[in-house]
MARKOL-56855 format. One line per field, with one value per residue (C-alpha): residue in three letters; x, y, z; residue number from 1. Coordinates in Angstrom, 1 decimal. Layout:
! residues N
type	(ALA, ...) .
u	(X, ...) .
v	(Y, ...) .
w	(Z, ...) .
seq	(NUM, ...) .
***
This chain:
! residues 466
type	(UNK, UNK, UNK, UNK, UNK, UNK, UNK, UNK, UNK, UNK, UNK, UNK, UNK, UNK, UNK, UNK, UNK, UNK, UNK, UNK, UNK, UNK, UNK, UNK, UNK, UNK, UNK, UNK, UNK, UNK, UNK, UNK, UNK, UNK, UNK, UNK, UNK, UNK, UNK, UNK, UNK, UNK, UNK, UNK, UNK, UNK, UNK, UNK, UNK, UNK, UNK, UNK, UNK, UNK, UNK, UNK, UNK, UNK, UNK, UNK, UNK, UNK, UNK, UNK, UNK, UNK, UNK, UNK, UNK, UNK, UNK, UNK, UNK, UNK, UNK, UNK, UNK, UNK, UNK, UNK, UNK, UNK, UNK, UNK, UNK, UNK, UNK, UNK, UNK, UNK, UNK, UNK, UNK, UNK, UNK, UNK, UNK, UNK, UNK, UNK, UNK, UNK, UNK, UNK, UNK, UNK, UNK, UNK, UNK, UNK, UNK, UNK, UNK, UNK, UNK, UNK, UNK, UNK, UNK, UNK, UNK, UNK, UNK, UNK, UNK, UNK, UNK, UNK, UNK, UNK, UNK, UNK, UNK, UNK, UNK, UNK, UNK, UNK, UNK, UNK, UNK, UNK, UNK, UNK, UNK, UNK, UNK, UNK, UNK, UNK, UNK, UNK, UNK, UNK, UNK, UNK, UNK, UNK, UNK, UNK, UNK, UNK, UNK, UNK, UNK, UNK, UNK, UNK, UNK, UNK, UNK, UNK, UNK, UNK, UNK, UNK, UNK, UNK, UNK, UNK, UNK, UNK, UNK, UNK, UNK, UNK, UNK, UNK, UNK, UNK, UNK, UNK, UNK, UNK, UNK, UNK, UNK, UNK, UNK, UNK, UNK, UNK, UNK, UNK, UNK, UNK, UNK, UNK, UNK, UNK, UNK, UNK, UNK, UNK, UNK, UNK, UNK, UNK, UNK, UNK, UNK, UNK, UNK, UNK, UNK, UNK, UNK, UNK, UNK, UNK, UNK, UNK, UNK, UNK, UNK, UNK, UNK, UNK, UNK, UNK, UNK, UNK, UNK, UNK, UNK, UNK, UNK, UNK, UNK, UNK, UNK, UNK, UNK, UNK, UNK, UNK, UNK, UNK, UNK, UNK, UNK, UNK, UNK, UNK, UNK, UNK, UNK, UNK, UNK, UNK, UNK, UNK, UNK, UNK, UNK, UNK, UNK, UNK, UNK, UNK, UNK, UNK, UNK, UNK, UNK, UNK, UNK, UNK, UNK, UNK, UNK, UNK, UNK, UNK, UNK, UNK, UNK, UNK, UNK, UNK, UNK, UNK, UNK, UNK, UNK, UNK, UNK, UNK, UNK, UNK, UNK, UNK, UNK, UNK, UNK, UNK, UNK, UNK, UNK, UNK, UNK, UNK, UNK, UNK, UNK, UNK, UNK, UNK, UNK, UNK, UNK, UNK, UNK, UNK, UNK, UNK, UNK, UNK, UNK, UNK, UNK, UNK, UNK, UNK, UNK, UNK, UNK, UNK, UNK, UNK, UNK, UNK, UNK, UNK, UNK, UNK, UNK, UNK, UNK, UNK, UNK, UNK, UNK, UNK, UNK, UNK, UNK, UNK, UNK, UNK, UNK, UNK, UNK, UNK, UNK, UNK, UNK, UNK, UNK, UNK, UNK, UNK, UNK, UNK, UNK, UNK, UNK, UNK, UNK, UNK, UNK, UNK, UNK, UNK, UNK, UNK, UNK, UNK, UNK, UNK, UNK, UNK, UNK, UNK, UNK, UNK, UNK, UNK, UNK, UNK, UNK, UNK, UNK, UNK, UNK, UNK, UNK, UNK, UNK, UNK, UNK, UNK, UNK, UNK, UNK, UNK, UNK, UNK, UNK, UNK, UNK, UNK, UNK, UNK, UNK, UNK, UNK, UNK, UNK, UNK, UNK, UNK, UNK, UNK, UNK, UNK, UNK, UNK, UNK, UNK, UNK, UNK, UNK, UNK, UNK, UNK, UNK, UNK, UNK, UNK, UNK, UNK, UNK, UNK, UNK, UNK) .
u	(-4.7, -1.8, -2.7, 0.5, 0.2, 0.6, 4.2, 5.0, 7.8, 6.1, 6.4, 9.6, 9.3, 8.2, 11.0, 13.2, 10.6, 9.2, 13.2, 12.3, 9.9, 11.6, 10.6, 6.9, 4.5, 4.1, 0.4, 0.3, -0.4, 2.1, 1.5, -0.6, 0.8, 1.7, 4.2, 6.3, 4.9, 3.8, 0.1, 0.5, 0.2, 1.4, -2.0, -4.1, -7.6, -9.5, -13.0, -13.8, -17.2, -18.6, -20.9, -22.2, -23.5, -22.0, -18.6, -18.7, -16.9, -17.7, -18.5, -17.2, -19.3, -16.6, -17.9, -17.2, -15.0, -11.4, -9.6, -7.0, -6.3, -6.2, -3.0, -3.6, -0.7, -1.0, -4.0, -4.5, -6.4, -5.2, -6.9, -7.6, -11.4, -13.1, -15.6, -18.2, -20.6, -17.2, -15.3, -12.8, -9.9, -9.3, -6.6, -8.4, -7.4, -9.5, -9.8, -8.7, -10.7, -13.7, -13.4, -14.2, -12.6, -9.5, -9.1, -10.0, -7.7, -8.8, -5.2, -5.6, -4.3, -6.7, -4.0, -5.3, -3.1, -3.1, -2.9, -6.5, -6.3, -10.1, -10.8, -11.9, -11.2, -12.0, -9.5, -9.6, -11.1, -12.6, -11.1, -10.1, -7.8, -8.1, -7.0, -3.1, -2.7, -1.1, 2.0, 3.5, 6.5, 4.8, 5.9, 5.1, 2.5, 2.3, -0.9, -0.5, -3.0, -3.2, -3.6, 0.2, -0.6, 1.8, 1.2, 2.6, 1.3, 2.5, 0.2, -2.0, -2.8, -0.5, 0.9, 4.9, 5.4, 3.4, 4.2, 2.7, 4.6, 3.1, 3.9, 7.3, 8.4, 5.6, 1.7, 1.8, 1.2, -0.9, -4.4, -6.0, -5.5, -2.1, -2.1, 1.1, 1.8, 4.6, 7.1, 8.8, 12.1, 15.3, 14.7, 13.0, 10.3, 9.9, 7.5, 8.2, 6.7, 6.4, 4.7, 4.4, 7.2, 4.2, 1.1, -1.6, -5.8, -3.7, -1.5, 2.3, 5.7, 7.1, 4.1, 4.7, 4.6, 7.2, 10.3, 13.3, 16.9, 15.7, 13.3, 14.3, 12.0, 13.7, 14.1, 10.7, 8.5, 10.8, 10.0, 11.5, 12.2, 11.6, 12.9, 12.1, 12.8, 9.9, 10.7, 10.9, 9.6, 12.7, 14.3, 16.7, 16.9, 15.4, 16.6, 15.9, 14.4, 13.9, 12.6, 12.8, 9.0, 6.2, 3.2, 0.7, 3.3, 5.4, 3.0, 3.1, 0.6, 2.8, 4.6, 8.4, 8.6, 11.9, 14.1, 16.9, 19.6, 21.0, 24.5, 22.3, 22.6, 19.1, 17.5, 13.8, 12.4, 10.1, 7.8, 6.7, 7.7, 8.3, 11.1, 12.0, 14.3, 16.3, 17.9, 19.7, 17.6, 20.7, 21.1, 18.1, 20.5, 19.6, 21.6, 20.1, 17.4, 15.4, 12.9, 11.1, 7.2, 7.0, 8.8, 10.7, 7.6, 5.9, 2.2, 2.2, -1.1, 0.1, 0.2, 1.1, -0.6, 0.8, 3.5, 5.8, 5.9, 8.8, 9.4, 12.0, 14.7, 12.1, 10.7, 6.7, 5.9, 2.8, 2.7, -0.7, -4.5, -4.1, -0.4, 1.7, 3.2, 7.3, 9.3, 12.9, 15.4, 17.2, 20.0, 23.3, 21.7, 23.9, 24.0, 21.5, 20.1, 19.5, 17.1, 19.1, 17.3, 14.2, 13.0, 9.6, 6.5, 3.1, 1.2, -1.2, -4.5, -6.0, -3.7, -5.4, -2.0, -2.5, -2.8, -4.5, -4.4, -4.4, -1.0, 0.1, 0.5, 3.5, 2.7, 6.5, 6.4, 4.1, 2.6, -1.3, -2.4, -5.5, -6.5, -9.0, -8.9, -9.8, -11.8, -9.5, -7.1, -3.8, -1.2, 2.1, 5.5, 7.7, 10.9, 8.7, 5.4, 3.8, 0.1, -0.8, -4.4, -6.8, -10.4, -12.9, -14.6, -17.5, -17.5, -17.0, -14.7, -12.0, -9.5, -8.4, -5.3, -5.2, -4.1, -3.0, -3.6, -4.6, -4.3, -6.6, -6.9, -9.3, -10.2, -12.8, -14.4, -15.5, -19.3, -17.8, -18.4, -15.5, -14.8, -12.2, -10.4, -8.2, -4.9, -4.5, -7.0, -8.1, -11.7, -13.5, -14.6, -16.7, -18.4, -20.4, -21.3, -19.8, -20.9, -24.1, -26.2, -25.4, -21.5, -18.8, -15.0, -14.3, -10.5, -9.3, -7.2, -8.4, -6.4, -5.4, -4.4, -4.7, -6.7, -9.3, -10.3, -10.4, -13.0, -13.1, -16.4, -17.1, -19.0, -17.6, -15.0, -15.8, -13.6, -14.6, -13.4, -14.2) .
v	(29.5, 28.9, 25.8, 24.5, 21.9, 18.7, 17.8, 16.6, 14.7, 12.6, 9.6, 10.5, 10.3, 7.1, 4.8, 5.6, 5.1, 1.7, 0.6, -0.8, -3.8, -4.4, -7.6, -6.4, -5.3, -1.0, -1.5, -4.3, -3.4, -5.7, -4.7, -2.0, 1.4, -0.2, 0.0, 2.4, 2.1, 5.8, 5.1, 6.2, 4.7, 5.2, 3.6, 5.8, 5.8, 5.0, 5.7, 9.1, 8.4, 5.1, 3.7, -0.2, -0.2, 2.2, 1.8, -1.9, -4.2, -6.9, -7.5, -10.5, -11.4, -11.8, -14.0, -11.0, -8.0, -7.2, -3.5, -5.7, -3.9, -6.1, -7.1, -7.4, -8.9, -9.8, -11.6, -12.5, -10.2, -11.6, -10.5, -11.8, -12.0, -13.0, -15.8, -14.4, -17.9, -20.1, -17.7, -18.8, -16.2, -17.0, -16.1, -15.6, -15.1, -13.8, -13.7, -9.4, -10.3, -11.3, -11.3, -15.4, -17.2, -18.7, -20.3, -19.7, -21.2, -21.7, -19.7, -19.3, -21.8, -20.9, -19.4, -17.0, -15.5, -16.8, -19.9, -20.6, -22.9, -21.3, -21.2, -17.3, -14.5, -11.7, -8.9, -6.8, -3.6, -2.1, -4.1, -8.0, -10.2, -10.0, -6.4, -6.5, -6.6, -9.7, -9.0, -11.0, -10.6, -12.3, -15.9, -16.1, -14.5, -14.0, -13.2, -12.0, -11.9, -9.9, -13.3, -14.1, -16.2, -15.5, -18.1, -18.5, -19.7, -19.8, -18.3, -21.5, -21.8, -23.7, -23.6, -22.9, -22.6, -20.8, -20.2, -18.0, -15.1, -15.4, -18.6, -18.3, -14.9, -14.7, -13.3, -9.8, -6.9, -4.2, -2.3, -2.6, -5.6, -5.9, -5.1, -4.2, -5.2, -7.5, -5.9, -8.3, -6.1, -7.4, -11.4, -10.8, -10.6, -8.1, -7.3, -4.9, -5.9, -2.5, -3.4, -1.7, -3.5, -4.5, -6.7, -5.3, -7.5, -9.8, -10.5, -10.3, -12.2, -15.1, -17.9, -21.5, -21.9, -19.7, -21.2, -20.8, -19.6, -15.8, -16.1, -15.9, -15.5, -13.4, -10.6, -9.6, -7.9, -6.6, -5.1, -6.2, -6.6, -9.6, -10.8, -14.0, -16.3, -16.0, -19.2, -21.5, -19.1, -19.5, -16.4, -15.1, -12.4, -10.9, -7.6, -5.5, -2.4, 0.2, 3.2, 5.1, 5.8, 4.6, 2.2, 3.0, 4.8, 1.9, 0.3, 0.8, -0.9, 0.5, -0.7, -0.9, 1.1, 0.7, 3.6, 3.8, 6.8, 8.9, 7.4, 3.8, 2.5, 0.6, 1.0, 0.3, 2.9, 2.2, 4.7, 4.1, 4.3, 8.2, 8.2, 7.5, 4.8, 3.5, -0.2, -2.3, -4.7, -7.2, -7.8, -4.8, -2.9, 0.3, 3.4, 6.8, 7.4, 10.9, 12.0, 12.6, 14.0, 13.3, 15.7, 14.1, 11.4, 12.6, 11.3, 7.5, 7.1, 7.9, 4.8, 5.1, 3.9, 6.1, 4.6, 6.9, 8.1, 8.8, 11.6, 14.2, 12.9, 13.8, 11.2, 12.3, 10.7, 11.9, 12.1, 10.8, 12.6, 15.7, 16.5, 17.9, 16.2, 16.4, 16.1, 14.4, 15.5, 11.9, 12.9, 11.4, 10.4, 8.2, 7.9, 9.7, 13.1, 16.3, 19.2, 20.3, 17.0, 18.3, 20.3, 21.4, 20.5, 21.4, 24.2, 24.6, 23.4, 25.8, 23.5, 20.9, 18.6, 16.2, 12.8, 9.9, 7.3, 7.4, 7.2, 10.1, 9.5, 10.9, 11.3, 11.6, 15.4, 16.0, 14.4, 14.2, 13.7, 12.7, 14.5, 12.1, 14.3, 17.6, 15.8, 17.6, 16.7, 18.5, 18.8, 19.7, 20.6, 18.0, 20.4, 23.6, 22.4, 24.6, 24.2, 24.0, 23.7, 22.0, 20.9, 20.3, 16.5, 15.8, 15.4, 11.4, 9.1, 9.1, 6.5, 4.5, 5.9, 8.0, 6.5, 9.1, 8.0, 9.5, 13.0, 12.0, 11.4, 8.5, 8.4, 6.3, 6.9, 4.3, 3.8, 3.4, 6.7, 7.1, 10.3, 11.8, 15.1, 16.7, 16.7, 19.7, 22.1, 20.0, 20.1, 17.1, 15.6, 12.6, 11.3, 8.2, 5.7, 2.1, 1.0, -0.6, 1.5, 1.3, 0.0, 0.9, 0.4, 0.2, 0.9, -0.6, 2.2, 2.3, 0.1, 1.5, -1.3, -2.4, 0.9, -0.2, 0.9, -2.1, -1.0, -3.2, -2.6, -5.0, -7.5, -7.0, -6.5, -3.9, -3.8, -0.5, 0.3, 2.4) .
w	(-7.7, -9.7, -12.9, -14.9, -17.6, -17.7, -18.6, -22.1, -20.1, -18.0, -20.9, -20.9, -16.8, -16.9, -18.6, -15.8, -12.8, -14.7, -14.8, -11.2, -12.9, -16.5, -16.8, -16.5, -19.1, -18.3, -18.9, -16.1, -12.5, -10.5, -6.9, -4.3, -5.8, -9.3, -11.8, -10.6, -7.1, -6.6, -7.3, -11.4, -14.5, -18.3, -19.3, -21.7, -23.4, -20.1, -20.0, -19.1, -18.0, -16.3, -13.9, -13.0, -16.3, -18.8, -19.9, -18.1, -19.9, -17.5, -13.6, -11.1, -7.9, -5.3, -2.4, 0.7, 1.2, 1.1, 1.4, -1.2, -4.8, -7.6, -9.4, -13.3, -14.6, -18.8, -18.8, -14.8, -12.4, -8.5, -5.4, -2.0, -0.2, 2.8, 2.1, 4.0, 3.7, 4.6, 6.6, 4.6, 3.2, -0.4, -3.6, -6.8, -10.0, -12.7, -16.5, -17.4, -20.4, -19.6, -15.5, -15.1, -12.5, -13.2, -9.9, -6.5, -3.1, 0.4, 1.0, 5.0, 7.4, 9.8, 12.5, 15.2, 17.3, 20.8, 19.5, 19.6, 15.8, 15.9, 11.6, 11.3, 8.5, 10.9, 12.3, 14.8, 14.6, 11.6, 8.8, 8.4, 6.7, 3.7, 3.5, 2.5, -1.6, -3.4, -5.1, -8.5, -11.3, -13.7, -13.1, -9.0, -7.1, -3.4, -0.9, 2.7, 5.3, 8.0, 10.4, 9.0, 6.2, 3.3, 0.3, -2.7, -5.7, -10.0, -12.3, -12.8, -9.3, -8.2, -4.4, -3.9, -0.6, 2.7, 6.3, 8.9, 10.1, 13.4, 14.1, 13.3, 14.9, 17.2, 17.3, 16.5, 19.0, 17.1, 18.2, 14.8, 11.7, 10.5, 6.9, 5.4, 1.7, 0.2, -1.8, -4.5, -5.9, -6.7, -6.4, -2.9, -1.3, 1.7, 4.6, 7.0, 10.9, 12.7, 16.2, 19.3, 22.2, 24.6, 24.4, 22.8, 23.1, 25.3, 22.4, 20.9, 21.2, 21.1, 21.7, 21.9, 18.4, 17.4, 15.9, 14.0, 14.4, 14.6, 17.1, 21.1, 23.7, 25.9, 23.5, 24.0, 21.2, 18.3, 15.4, 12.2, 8.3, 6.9, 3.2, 1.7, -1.6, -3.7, -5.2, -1.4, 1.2, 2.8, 5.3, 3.3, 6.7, 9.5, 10.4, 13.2, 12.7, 16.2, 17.7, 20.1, 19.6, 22.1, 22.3, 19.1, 17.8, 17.2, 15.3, 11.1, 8.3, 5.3, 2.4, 1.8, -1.5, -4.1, -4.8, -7.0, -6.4, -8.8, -8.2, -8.6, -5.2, -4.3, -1.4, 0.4, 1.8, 5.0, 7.1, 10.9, 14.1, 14.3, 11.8, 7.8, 6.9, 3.6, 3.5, 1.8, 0.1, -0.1, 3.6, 5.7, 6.9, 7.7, 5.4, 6.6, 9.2, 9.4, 11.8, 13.7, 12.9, 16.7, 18.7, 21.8, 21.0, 22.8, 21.1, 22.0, 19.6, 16.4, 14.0, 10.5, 7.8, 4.7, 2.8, 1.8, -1.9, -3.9, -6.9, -7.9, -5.5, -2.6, -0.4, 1.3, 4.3, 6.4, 10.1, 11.5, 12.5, 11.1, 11.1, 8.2, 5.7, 5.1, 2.1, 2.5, -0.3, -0.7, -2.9, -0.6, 2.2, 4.9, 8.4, 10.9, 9.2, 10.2, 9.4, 6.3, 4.8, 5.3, 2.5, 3.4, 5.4, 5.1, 7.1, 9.8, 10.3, 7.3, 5.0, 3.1, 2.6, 5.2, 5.5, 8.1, 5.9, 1.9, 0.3, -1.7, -6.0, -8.0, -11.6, -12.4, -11.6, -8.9, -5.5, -5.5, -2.1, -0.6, 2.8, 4.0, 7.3, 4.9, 2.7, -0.2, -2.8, -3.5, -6.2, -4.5, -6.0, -4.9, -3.8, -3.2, -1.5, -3.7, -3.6, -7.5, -6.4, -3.8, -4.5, -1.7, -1.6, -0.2, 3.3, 3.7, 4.7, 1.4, 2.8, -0.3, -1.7, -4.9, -8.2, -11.4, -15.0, -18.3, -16.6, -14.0, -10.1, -9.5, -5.6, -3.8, -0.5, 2.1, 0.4, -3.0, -4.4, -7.4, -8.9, -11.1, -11.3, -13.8, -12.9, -14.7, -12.8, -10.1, -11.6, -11.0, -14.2, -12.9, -9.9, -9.4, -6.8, -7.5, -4.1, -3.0, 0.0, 3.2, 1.8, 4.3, 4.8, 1.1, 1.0, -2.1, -4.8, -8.4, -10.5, -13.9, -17.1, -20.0, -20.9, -18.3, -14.9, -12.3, -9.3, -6.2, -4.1, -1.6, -3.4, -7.2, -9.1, -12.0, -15.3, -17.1, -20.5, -23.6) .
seq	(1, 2, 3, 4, 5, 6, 7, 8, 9, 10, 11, 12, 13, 14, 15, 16, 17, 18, 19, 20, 21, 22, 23, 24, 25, 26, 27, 28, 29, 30, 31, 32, 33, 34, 35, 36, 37, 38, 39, 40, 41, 42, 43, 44, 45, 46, 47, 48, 49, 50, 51, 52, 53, 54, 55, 56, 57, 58, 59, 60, 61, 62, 63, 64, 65, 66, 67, 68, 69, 70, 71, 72, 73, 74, 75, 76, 77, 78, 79, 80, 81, 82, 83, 84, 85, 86, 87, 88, 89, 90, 91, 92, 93, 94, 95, 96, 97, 98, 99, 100, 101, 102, 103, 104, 105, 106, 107, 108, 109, 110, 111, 112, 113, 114, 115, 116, 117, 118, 119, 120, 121, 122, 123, 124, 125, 126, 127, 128, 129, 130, 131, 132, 133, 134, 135, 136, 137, 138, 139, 140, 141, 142, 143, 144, 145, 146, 147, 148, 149, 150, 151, 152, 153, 154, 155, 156, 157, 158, 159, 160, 161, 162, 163, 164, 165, 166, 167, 168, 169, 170, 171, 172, 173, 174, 175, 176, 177, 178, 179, 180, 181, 182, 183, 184, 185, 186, 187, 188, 189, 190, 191, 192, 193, 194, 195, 196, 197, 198, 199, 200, 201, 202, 203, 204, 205, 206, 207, 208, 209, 210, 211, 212, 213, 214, 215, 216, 217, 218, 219, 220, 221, 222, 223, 224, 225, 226, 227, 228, 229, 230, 231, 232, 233, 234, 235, 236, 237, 238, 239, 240, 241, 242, 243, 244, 245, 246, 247, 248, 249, 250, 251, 252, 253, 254, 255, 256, 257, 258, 259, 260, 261, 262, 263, 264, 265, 266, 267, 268, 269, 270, 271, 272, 273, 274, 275, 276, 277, 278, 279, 280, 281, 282, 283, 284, 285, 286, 287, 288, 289, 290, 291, 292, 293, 294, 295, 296, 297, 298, 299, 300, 301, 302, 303, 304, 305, 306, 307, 308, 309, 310, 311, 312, 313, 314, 315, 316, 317, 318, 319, 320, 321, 322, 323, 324, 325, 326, 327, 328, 329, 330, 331, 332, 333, 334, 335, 336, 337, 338, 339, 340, 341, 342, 343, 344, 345, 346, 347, 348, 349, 350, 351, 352, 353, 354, 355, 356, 357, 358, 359, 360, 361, 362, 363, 364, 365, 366, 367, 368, 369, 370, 371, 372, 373, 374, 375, 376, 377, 378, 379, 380, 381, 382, 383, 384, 385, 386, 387, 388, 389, 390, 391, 392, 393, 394, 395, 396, 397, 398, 399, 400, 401, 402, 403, 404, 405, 406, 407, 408, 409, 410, 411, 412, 413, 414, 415, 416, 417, 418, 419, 420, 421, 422, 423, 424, 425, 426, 427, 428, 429, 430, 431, 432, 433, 434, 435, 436, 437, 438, 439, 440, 441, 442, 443, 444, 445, 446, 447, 448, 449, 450, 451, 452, 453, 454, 455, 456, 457, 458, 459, 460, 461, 462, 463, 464, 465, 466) .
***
């Protein structure tokens, strides 16, 4: 096993990856995969052991579960729940200091798809709607449900704006709960739709409902890029995004995540549907594609849930259930690419880099990624694929994605076991269960800020600090 140190750079790594969120505080956590939106974190001085009770600077009932990961922003900690008494899906915000609730907002309109108006925080499948992760720059800060719902409110508490997705552009048309995060970048705010073309529970496309000058009902089920004002909620555009993939295959819960170029051009980068895209964040439209991790596409049940990760000039995106993952140099990227963009992939099935459903973390020189499908963790050299070391996990479900800081990886698995490696060596340092027995289908990442560790189980919200 070949061990390198930690760079004496990666400060240094930093100022350019937090250029993307100037106006935010480098200690804050402003959305899913944080400041620099790679799953890392400048932060430093973070406990190196903790538990419920040691190292717990203070603990917040929440009132149900949520696969959401907090947003701490200065002072404010946001996340979204499922009222489990009400059945209600709420927007909190929280005191970082001493974890009281600021305020708390009935924040779903109730809209089922179908057009049923039945009042119900459930999903479909294993998760439910409270699972996508609020999103704020400080002044404005936005929630999403998986039902549609996308509210807006200022840091007080007060509501902006809200519409429902759904019934503007029709109910959605995917096997499992929609739960793609906003992205709010360069005045905007962005959500990609990535559906399969036919109905899926009975559901999808245009309803009654639907309305608006983008909408037309004989187009059938499209999948899309929608950007918004943060300040009105207003379309600012809906842009088309295809593929030539097929049924489940079409369908993607991932994030759009910001890149800068070297020669400064911006550009989101989105995952799904067989193939790897960059837009324009000005208008969507669509700069380079690459793929596909579905020869002739052929698999028609391979949703995507990764994001993709950026670092190095190299974009990782994994390809689904057990499948390699493949590094994209993005150096001058235009048009339709060809294999001379693809830098590396991952190995057979011996190889521990693979991905279902975590996100790789970049820690400004290296991707850490989380094979919830080898129950193993992975430090890769972004333009090699060098293995730098693996370490076996227990053998449980590990699906929440990693998060670097202090010269640790913090993962969580499905029960809420929490555990810490050295980014260094791989060795894990700590491991303790945050999660109460019999816990399940806790997806939330560990949040790093503020020299504290936020922990989201699904009936607390832990703020550990030394």
């Amino acid at each position: 096993m070949d061990l390198v140190a930690r760079p004496v750079s990666l400060a240094v790594s930093y100022l350019g990856l937090l250029m993307l969120s100037v106006s935010l505080v480098a200690q804050d956590w402003p959305n899913w995969r944080g400041p620099a939106y790679n799953g890392s974190s400048p932060c430093t001085d973070l406990p190196e052991k903790f538990s419920k009770t040691k190292s717990l600077r203070w603990a917040t009932d929440l009132p149900g579960p949520g696969a959401c990961t907090p947003v701490v922003i200065g002072k404010h900690v946001f996340l979204s729940s499922v009222d489990t008494a009400r059945d209600r899906l709420v927007a909190m915000c929280l005191d970082r200091e001493n974890g009281k609730v600021i305020w708390k907002k009935d924040a779903g309109s109730g809209y089922q798809p179908g057009g049923t108006g039945k009042r119900t925080a459930r999903g479909l499948g294993r998760s439910n709607y409270a699972s996508p992760s609020p999103v704020s720059d400080g002044e404005t800060v936005v929630f999403f449900f998986g039902n549609g719902d996308l509210v807006a409110y200022d840091v007080k508490g007060k509501e902006l704006w809200r519409r429902n997705v759904q019934k503007d552009y029709g109910d959605f048309s995917f096997q499992w709960t929609f739960s793609a995060s906003p992205t709010l970048w360069e005045g905007r705010v962005f959500l990609p739709i990535l559906q399969r073309d036919t109905k899926t529970h009975n559901l999808g496309g245009p309803s009654k409902s639907a309305g608006g000058p983008s909408v037309d009902s004989d187009r059938g089920i499209e999948s899309f890029i929608l950007a918004l004002d943060p300040k009105t909620g207003k379309t600012l555009y809906r842009h088309l995004r295809p593929s030539q993939a097929r049924k489940e295959s079409l369908e993607s819960y991932t994030t759009m995540i910001p890149h800068v170029r070297k020669d400064g051009r911006k550009e989101l980068l989105l995952a799904g549907g067989d193939v790897l895209t960059g837009h324009d964040p000005s208008s969507g439209e669509e700069l380079w594609r690459w793929g596909t991790w579905n020869e002739g596409h052929r698999q028609v049940w391979w949703r995507l849930v990764p994001s993709v990760v950026f670092g190095n000039e190299v974009a990782l995106v994994c390809s689904p259930k057990r499948q390699p993952v493949y590094a994209i140099e993005l150096d001058s990227n235009k048009g339709e690419l060809d294999d001379k963009a693809l830098l590396w992939k991952s190995g057979g099935r011996p190889n521990k880099v693979s991905s279902d459903v975590p996100t790789p973390a970049f820690d400004g020189e290296h991707f850490y990624v989380l094979g919830d499908v080898r129950e193993a963790v992975s430090k890769v050299e972004p333009k090699t694929g060098k293995i730098l070391w693996a370490t076996d996990l227990p053998k449980i479900k590990w699906r929440a994605s990693p998060t670097v800081a202090d010269g640790r990886v913090y993962i969580m698995s499905h029960h809420g076991d929490v555990a810490s490696l050295d980014a260094d060596s791989g060795k894990i340092l700590h491991y303790t269960k945050m999660g109460n027995d019999g816990d399940d289908h806790i997806r939330a990442s560990v949040v790093a800020a503020h020299k504290n560790l936020f922990i989201r189980t699904n009936d607390k919200l832990y703020c550990l600090g030394k």
